[in-house]
PDB file of the backbone (N, CA, C, O) and the ligand in Angstrom, with CONECT records:
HET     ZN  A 101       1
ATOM      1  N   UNK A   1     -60.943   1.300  85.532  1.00  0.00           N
ATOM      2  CA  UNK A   1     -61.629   0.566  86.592  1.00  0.00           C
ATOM      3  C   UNK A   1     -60.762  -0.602  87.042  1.00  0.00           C
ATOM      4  O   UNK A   1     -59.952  -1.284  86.415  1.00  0.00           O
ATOM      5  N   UNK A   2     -61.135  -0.633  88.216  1.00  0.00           N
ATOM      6  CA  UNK A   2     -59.934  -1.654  89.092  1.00  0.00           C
ATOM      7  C   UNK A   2     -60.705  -3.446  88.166  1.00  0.00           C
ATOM      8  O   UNK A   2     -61.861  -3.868  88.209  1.00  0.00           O
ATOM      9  N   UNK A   3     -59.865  -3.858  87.681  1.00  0.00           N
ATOM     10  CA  UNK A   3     -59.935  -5.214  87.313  1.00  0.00           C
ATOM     11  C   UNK A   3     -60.549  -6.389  88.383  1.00  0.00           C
ATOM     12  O   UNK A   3     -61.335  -7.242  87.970  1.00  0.00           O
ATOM     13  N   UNK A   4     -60.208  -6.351  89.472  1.00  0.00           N
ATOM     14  CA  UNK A   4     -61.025  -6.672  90.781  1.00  0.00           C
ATOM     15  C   UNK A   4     -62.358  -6.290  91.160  1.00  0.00           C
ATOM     16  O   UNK A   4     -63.173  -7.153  91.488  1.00  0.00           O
ATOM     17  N   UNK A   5     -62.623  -5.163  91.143  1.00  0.00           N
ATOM     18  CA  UNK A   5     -64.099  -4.294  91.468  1.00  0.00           C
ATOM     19  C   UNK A   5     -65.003  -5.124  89.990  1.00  0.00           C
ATOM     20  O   UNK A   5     -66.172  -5.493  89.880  1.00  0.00           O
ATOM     21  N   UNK A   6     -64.029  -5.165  89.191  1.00  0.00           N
ATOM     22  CA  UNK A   6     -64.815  -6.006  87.749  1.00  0.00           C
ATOM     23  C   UNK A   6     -65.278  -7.094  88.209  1.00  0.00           C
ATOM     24  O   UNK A   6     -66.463  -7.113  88.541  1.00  0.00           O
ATOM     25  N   UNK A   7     -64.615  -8.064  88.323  1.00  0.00           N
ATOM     26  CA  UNK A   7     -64.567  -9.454  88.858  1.00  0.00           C
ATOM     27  C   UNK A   7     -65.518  -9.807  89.726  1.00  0.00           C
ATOM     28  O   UNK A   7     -66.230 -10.787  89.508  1.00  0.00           O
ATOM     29  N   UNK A   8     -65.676  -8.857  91.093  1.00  0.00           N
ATOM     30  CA  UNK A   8     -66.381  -8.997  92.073  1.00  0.00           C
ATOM     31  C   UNK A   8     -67.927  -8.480  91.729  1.00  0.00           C
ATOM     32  O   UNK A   8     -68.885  -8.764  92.448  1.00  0.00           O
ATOM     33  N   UNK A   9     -68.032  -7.582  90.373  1.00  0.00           N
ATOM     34  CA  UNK A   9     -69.245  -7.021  90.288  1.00  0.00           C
ATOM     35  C   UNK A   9     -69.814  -7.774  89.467  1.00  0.00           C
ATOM     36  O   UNK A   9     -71.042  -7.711  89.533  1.00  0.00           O
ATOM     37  N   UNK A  10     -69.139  -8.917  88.225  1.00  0.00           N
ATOM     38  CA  UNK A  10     -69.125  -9.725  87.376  1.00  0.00           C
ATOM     39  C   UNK A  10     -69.831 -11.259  88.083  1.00  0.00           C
ATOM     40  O   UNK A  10     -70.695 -11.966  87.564  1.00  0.00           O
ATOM     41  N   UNK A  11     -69.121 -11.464  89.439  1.00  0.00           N
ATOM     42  CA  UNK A  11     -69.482 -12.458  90.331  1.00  0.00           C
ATOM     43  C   UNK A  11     -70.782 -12.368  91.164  1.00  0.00           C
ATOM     44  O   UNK A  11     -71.360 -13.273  91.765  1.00  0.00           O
ATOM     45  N   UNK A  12     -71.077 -11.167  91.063  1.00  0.00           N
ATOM     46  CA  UNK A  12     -72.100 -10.692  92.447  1.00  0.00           C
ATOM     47  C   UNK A  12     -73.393 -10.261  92.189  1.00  0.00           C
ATOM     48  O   UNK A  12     -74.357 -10.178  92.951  1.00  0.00           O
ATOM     49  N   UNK A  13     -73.258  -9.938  90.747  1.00  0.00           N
ATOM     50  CA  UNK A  13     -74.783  -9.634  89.816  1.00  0.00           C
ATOM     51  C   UNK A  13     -75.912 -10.525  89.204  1.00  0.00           C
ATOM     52  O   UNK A  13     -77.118 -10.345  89.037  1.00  0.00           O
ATOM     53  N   UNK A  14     -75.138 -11.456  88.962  1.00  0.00           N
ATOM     54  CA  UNK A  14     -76.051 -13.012  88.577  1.00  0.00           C
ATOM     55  C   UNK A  14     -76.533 -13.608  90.303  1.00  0.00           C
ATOM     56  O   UNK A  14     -77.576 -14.261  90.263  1.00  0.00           O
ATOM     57  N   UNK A  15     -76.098 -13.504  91.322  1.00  0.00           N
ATOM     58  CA  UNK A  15     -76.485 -14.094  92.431  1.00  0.00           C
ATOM     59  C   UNK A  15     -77.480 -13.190  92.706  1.00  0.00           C
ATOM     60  O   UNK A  15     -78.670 -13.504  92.749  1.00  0.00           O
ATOM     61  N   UNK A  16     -76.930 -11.755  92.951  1.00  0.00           N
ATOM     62  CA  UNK A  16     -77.951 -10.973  93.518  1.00  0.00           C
ATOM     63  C   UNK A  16     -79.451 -11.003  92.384  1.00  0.00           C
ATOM     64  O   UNK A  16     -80.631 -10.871  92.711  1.00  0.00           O
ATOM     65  N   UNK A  17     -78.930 -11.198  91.159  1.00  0.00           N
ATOM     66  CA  UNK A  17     -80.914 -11.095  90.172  1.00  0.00           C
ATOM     67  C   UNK A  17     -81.254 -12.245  90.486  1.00  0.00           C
ATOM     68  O   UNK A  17     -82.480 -12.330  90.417  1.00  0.00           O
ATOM     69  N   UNK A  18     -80.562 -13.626  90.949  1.00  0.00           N
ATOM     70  CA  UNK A  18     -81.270 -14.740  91.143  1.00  0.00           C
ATOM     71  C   UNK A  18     -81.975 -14.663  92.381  1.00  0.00           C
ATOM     72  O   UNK A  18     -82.927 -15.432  92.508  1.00  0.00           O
ATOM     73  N   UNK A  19     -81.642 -13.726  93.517  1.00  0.00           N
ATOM     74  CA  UNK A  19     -82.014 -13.926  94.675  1.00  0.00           C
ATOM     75  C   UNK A  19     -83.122 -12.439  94.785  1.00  0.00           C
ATOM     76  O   UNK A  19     -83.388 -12.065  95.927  1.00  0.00           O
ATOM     77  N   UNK A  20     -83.520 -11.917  94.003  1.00  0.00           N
ATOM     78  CA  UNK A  20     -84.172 -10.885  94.346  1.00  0.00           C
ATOM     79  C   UNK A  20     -85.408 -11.007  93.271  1.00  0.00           C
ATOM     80  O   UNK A  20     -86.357 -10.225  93.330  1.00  0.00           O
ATOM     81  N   UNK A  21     -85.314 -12.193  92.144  1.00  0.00           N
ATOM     82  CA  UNK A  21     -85.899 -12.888  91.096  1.00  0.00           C
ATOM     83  C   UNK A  21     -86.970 -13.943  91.905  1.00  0.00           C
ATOM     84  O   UNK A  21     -88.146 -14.193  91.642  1.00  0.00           O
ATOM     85  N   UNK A  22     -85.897 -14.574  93.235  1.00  0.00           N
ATOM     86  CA  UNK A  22     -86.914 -15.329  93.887  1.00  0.00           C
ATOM     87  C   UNK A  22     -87.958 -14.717  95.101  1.00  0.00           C
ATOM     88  O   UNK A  22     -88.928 -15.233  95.656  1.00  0.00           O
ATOM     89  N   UNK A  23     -87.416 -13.600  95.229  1.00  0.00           N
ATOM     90  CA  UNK A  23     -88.150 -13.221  96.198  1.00  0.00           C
ATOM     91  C   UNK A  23     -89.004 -12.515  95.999  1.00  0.00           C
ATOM     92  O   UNK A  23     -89.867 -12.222  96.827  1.00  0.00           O
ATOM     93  N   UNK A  24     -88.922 -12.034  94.676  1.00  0.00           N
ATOM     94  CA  UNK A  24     -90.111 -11.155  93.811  1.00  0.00           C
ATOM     95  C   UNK A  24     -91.202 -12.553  93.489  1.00  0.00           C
ATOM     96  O   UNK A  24     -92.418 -12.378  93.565  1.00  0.00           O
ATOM     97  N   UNK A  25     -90.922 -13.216  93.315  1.00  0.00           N
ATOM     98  CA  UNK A  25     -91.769 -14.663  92.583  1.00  0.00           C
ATOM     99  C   UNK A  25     -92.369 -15.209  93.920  1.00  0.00           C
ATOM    100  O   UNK A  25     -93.423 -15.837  93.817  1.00  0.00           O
ATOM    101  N   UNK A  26     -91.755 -15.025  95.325  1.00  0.00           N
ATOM    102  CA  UNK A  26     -92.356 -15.319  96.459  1.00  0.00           C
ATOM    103  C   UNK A  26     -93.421 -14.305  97.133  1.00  0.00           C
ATOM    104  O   UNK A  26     -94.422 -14.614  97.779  1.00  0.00           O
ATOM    105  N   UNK A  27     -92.897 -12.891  96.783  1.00  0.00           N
ATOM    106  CA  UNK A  27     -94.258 -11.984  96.555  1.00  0.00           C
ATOM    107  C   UNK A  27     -95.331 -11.957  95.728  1.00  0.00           C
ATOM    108  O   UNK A  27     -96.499 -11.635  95.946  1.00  0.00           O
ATOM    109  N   UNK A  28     -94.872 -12.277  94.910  1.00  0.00           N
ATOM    110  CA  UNK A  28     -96.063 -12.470  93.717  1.00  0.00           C
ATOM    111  C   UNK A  28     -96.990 -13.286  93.999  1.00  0.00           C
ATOM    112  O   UNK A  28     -98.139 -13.011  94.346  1.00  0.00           O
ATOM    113  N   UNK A  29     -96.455 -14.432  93.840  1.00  0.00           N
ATOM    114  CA  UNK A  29     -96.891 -16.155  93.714  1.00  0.00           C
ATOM    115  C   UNK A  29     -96.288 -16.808  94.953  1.00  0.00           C
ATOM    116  O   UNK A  29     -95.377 -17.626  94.821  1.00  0.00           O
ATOM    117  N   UNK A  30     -96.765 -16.475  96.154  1.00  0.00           N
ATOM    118  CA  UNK A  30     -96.543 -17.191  97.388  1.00  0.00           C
ATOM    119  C   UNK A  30     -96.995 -18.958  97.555  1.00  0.00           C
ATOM    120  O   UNK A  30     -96.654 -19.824  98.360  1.00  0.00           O
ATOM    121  N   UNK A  31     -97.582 -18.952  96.797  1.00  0.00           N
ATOM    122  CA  UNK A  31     -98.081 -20.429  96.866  1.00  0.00           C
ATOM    123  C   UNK A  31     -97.775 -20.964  95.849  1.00  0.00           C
ATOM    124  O   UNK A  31     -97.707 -20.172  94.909  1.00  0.00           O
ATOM    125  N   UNK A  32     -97.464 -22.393  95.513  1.00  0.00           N
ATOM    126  CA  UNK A  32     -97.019 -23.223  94.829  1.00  0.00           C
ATOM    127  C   UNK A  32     -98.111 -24.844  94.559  1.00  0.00           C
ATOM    128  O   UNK A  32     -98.909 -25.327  95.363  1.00  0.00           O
ATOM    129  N   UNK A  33     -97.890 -25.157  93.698  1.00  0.00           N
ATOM    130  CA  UNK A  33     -98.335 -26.788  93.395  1.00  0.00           C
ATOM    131  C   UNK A  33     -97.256 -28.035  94.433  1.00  0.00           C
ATOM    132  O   UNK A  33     -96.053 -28.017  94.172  1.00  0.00           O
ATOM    133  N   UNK A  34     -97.551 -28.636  95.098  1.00  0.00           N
ATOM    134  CA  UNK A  34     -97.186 -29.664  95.427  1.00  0.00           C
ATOM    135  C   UNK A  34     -96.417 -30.428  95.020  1.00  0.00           C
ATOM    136  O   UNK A  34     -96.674 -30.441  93.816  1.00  0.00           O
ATOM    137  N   UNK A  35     -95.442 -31.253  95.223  1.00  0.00           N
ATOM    138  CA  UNK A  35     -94.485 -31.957  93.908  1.00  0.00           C
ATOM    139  C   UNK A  35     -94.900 -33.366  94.419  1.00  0.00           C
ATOM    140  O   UNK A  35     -94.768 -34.428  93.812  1.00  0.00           O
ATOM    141  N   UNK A  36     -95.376 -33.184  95.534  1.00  0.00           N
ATOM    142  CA  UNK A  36     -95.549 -34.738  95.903  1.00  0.00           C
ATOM    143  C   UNK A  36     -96.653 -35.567  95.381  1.00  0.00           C
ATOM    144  O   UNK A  36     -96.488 -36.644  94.809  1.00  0.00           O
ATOM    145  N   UNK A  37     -98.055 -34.866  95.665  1.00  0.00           N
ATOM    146  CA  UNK A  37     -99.199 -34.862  94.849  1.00  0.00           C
ATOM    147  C   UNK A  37     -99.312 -34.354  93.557  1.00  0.00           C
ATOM    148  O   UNK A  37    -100.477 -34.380  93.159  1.00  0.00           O
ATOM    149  N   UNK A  38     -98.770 -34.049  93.023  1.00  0.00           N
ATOM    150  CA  UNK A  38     -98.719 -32.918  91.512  1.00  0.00           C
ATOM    151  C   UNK A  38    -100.621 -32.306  91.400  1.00  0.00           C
ATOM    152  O   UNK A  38    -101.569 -32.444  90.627  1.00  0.00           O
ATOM    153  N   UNK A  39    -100.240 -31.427  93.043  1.00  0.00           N
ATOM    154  CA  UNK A  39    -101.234 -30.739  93.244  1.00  0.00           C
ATOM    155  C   UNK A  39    -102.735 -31.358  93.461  1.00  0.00           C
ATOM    156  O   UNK A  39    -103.629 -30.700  93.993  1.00  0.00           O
ATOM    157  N   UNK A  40    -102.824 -32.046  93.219  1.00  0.00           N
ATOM    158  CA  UNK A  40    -104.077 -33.354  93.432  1.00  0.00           C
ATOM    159  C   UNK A  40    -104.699 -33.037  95.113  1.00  0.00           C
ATOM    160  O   UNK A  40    -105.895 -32.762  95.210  1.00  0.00           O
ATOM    161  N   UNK A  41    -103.904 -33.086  96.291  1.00  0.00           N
ATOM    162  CA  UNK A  41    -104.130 -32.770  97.009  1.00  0.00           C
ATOM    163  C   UNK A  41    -104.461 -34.455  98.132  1.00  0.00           C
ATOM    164  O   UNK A  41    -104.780 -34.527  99.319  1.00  0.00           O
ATOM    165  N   UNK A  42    -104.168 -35.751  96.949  1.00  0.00           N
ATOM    166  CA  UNK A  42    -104.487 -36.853  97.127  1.00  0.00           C
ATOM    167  C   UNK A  42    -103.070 -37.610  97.103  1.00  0.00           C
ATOM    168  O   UNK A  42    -102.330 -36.918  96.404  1.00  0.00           O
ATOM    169  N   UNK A  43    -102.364 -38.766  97.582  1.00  0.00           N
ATOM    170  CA  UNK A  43    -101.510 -39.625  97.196  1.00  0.00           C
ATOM    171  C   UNK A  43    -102.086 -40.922  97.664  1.00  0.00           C
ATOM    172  O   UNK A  43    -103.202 -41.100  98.150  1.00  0.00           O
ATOM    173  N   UNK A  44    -101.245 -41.705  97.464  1.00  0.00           N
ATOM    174  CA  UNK A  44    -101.647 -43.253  97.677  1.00  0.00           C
ATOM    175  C   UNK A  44    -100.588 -43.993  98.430  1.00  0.00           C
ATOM    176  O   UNK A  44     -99.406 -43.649  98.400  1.00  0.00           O
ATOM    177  N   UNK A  45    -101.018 -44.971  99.077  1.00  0.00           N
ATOM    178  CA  UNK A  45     -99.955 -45.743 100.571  1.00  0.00           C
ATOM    179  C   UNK A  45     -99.204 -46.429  99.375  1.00  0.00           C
ATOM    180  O   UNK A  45     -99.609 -46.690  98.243  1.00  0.00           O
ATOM    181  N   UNK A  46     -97.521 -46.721 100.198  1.00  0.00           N
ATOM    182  CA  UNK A  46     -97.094 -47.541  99.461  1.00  0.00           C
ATOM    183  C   UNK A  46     -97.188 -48.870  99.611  1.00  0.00           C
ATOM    184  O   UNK A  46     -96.437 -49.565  98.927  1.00  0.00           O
ATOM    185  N   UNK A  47     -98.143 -49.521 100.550  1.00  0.00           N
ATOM    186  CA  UNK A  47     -98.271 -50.880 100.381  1.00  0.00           C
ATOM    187  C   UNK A  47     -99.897 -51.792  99.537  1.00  0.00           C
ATOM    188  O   UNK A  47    -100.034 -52.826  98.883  1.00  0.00           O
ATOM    189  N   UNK A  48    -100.938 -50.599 100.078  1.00  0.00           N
ATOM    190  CA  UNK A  48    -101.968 -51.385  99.246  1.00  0.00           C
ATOM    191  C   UNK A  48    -102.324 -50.107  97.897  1.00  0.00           C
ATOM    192  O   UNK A  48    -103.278 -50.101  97.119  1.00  0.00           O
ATOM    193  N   UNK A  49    -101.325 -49.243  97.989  1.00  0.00           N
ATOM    194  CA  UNK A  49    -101.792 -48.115  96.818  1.00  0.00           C
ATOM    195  C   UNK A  49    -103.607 -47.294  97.441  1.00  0.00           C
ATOM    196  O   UNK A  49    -104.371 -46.588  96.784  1.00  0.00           O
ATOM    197  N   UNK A  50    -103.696 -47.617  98.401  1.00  0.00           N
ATOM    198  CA  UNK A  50    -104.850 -46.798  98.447  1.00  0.00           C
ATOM    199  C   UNK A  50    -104.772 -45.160  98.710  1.00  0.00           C
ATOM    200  O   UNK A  50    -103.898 -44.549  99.325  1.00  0.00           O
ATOM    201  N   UNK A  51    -105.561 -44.812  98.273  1.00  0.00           N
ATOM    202  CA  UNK A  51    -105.868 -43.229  98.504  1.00  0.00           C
ATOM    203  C   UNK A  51    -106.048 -42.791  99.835  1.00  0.00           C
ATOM    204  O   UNK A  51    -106.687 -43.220 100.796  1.00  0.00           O
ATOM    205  N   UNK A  52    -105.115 -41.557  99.578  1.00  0.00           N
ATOM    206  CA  UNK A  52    -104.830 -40.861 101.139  1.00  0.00           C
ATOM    207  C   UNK A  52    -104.691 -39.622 100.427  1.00  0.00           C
ATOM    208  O   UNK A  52    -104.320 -39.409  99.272  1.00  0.00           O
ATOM    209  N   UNK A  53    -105.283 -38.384 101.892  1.00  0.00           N
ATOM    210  CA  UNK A  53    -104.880 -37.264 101.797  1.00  0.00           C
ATOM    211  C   UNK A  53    -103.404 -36.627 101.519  1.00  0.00           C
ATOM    212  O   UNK A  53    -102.649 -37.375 102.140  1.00  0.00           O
ATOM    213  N   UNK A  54    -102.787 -35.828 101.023  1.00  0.00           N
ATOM    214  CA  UNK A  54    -101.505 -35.821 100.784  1.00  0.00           C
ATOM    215  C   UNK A  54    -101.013 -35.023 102.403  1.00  0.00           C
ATOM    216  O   UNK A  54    -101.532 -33.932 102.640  1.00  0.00           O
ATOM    217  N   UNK A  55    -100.302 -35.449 103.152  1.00  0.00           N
ATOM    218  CA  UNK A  55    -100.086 -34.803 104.067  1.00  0.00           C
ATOM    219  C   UNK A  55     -98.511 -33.515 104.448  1.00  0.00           C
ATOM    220  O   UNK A  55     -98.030 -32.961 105.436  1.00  0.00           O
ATOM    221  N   UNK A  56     -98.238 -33.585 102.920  1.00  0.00           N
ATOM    222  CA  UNK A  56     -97.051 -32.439 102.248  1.00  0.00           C
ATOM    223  C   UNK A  56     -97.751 -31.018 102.017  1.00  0.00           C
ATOM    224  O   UNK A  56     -97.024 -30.047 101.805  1.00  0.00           O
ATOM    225  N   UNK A  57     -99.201 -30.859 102.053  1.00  0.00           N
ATOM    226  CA  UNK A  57     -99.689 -29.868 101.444  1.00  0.00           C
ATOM    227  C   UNK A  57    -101.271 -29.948 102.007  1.00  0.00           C
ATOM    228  O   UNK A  57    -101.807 -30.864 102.631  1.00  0.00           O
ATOM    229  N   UNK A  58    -101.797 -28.729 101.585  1.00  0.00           N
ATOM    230  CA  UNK A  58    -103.050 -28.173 102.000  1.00  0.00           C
ATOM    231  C   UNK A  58    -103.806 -28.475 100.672  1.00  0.00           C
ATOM    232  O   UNK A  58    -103.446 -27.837  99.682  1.00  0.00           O
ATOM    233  N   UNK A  59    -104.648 -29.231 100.565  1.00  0.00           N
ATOM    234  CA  UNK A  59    -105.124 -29.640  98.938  1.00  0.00           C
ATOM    235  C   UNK A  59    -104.536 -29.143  97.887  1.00  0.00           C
ATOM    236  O   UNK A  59    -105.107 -28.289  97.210  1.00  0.00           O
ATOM    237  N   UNK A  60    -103.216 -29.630  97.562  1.00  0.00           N
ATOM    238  CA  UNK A  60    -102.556 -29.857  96.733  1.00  0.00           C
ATOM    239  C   UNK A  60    -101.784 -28.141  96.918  1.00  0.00           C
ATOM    240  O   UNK A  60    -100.698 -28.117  96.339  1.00  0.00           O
ATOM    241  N   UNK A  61    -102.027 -27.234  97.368  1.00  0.00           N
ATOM    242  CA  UNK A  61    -100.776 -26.004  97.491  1.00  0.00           C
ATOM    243  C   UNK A  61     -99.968 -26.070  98.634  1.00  0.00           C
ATOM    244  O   UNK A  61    -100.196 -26.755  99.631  1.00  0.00           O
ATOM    245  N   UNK A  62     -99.023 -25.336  98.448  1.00  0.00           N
ATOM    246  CA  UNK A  62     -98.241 -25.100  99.522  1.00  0.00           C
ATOM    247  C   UNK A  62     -97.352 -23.924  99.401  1.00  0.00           C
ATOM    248  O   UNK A  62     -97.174 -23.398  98.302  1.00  0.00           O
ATOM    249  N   UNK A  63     -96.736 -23.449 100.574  1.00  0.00           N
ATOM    250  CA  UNK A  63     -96.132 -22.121 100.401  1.00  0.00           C
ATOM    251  C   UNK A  63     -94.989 -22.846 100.061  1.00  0.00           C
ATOM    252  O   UNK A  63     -94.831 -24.062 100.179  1.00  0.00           O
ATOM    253  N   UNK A  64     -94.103 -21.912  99.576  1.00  0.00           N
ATOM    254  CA  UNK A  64     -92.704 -21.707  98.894  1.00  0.00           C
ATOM    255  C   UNK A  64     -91.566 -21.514 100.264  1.00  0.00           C
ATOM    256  O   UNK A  64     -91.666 -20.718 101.197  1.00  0.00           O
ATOM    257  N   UNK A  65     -90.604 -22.419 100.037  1.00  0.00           N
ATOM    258  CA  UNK A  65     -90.036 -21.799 101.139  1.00  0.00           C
ATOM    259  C   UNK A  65     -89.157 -20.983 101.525  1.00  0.00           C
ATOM    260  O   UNK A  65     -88.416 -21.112 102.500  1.00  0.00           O
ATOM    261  N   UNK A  66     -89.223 -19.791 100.500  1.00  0.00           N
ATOM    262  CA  UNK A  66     -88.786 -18.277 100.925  1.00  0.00           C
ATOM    263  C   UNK A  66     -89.924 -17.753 101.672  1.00  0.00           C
ATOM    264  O   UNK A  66     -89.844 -17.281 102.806  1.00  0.00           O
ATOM    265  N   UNK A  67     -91.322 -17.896 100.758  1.00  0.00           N
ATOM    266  CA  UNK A  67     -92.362 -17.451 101.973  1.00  0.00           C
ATOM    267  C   UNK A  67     -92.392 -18.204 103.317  1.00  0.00           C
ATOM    268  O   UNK A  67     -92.756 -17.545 104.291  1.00  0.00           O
ATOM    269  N   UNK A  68     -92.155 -19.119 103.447  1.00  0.00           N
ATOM    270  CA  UNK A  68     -92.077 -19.451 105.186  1.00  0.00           C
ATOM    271  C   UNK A  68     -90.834 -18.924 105.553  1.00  0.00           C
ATOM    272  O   UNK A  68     -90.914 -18.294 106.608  1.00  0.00           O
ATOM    273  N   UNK A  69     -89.666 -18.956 105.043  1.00  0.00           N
ATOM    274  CA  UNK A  69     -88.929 -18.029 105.524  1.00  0.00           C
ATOM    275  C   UNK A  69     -88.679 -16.540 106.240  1.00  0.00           C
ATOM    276  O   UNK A  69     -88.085 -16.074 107.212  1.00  0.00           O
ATOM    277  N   UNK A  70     -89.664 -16.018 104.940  1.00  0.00           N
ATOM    278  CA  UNK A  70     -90.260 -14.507 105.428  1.00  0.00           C
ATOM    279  C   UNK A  70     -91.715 -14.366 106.512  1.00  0.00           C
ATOM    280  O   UNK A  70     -91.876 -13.415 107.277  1.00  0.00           O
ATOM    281  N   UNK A  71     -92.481 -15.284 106.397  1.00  0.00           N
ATOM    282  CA  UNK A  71     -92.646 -15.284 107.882  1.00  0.00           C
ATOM    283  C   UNK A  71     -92.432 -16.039 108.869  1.00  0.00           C
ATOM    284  O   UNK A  71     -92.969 -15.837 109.959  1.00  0.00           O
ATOM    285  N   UNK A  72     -91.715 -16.902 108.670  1.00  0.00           N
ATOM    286  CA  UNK A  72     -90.996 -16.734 110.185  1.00  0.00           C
ATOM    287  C   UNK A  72     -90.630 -15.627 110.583  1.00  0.00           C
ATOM    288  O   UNK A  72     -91.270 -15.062 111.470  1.00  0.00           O
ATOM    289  N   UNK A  73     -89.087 -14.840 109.807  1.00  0.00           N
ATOM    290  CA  UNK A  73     -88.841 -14.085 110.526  1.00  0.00           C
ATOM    291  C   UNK A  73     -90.039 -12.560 110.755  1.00  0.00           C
ATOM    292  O   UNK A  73     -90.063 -11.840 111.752  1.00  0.00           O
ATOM    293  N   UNK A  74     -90.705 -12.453 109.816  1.00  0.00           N
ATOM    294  CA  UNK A  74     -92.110 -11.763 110.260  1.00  0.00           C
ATOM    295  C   UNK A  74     -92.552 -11.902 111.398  1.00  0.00           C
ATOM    296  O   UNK A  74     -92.575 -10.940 112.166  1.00  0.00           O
ATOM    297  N   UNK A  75     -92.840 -12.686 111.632  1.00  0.00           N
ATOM    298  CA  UNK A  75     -93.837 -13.288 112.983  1.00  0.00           C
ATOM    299  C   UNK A  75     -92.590 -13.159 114.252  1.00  0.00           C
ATOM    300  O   UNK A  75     -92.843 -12.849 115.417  1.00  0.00           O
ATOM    301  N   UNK A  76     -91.263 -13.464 113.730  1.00  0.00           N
ATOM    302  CA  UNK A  76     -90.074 -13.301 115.270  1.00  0.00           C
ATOM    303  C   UNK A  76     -89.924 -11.481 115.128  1.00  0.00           C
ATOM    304  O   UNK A  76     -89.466 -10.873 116.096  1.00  0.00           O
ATOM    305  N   UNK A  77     -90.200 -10.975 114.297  1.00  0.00           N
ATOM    306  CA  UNK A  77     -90.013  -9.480 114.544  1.00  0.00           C
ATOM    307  C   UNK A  77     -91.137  -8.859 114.914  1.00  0.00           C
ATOM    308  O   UNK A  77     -91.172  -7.710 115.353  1.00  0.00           O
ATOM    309  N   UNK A  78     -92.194  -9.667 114.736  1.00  0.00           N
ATOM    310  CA  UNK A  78     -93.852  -8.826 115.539  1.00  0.00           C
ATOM    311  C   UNK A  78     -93.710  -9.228 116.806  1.00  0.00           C
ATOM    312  O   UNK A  78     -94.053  -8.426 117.675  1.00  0.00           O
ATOM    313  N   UNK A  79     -93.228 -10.425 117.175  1.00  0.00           N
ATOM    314  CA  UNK A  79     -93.177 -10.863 118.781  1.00  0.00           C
ATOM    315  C   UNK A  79     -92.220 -10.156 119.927  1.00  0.00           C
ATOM    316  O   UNK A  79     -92.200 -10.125 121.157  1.00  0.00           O
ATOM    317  N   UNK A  80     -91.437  -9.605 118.844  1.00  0.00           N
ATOM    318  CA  UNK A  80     -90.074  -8.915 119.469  1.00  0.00           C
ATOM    319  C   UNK A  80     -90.877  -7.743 119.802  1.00  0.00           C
ATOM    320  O   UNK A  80     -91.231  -7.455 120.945  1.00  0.00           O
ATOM    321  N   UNK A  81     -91.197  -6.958 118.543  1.00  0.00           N
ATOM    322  CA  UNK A  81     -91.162  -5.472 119.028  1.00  0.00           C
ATOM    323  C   UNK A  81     -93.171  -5.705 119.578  1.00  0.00           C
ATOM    324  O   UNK A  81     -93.874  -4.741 119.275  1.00  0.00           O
ATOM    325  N   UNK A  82     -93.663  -6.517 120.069  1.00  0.00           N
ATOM    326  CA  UNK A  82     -94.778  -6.087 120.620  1.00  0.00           C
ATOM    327  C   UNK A  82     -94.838  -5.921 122.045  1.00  0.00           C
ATOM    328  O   UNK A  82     -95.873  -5.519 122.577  1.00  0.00           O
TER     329      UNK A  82
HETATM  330 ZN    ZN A 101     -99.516 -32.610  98.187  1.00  0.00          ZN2+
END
């Protein structure tokens, strides 16, 4: 075996399970916890600390952003071919 074809298949296998690892985990589990709220769905102003809606997220979830990725381009390929 070509020592190169090694190299390149050696280089190209850890990217490709990381990237097909996330997109399986974005099918799965499309939604996520918040990092801003740690899901609470609540934060607080930074000058008097009072309570506010978190405006990073939908009570405390949010999509992942491979899933907005995939629909976007979802939604630009239904608009196309309709
Ligand atoms: Zn939030």
């Amino acid at each position: 075996m070509d020592p190169l074809l090694t190299l390149a298949i050696a280089a190209a296998t850890p990217a490709a399970l990381v990237t097909l690892g996330y997109a399986g985990l974005c099918w799965v589990k499309p939604v996520t916890t918040c990092r801003r709220c740690a899901g609470t769905g609540r934060t607080t102003t930074r000058v008097l600390r009072r309570p506010r809606a978190c405006r990073r997220c939908d009570r405390g979830h949010r999509l992942r952003a491979g899933r907005r990725i995939f629909n976007y381009f979802h939604r630009l390929r239904a608009e196309a071919t309709r």
